[in-house]
N, C-alpha and C positions, 0 to 999 in steps of 0.2 A: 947506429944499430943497437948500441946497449941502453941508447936512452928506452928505444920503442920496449926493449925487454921489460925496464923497469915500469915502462906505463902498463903494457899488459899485465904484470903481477899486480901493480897498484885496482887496475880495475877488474883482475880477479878476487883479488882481496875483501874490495869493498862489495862485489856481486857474492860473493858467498856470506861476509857477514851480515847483509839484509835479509837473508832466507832466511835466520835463524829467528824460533820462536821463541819469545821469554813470558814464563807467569810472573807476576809480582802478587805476595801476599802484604796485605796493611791489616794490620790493628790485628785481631784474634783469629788465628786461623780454625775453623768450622767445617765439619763434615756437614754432610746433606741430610744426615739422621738428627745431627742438633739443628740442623737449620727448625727442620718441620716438628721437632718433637720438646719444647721448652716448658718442660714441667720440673720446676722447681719451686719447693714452696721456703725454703728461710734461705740466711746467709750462709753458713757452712755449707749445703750442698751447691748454692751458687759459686765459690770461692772453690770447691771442688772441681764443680764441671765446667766453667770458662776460665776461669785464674782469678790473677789482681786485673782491677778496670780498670782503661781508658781514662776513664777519670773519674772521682768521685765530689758529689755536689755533698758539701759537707749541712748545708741550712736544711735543705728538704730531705737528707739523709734518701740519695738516688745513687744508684749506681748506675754509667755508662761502658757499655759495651763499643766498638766500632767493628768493622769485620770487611774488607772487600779483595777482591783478585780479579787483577786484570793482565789480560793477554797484549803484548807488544808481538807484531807480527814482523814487519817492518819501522823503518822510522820514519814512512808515512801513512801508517795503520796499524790504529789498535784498538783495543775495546776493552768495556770494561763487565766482566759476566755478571757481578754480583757486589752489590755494596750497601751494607742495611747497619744501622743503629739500634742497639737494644739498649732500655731504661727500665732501670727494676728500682720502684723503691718500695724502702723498706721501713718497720714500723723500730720502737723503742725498744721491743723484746725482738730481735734482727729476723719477722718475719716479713715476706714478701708480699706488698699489701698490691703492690702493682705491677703488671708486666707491659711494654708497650713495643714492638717492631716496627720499626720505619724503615720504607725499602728507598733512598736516596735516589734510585734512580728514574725512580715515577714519584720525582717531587710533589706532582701535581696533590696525590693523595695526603700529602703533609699539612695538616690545618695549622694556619699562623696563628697565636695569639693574640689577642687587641688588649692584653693587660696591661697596665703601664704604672711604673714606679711612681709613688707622689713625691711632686718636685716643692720640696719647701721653698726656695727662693721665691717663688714667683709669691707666694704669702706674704714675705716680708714687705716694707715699705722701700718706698726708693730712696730715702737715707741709710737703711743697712745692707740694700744691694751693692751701694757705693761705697761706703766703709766697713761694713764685713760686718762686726760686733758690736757696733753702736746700737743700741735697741735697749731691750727687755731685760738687759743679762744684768743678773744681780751681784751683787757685790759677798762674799763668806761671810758671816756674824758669827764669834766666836762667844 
């Protein structure tokens, strides 16, 4: 008898906590007026109206945004409402030369790039592939 108690509470337990909804926010949480209204032209007001970034790309001098929230319904349904990436970069005197939104969840609209870093190795000859610094390299003349 007191087991059956204890399994009824156990599966009331767990039938109540799957009703419950949870939001999750990630990266910068955003109203729907900064979604649609990104008018900023230097770094101070950037730095004002979103914070510090996600990350910053220190060579092309860009700043990353991230931003998404999603609903857990259950824990076996959820979704995700909104999750986009903003890239601003910016020039020498910290103004904002570029803006770019990327909505993550229609990848499809995301153009990949086909640029690709030059690979020196493949320059070298097959004696300095296999020993590293054997080659070219000169000696200091004092």
């Amino acid at each position: 008898m007191k087991y059956t108690r204890l399994i009824i509470y156990i599966y009331l337990f767990f039938l109540i906590s799957a009703c419950s909804k949870e939001t999750n926010y990630y990266g910068k949480i955003l109203s729907q007026d900064e979604l649609s209204n990104i008018s900023i032209f230097n770094k101070d007001e950037l730095l004002r109206k979103f914070g510090n970034p996600s990350y910053i790309d220190p060579i092309e001098n860009k700043y990353f945004y991230y931003s998404e929230v999603s609903e857990k319904i259950n824990i076996f349904n959820s979704k995700t409402n909104y999750s986009y990436l903003f890239v601003f970069k910016l020039d020498e005197n910290n103004k904002i030369l570029e803006k770019k939104v990327y909505d993550l969840l229609n990848a499809d609209e995301i153009a990949i790039i086909e640029e690709e870093t030059e690979n020196e190795v493949v320059k070298r000859g097959l004696i300095q592939k296999i020993f590293g610094g054997v080659g070219n390299a000169r000696l200091p003349t004092n």
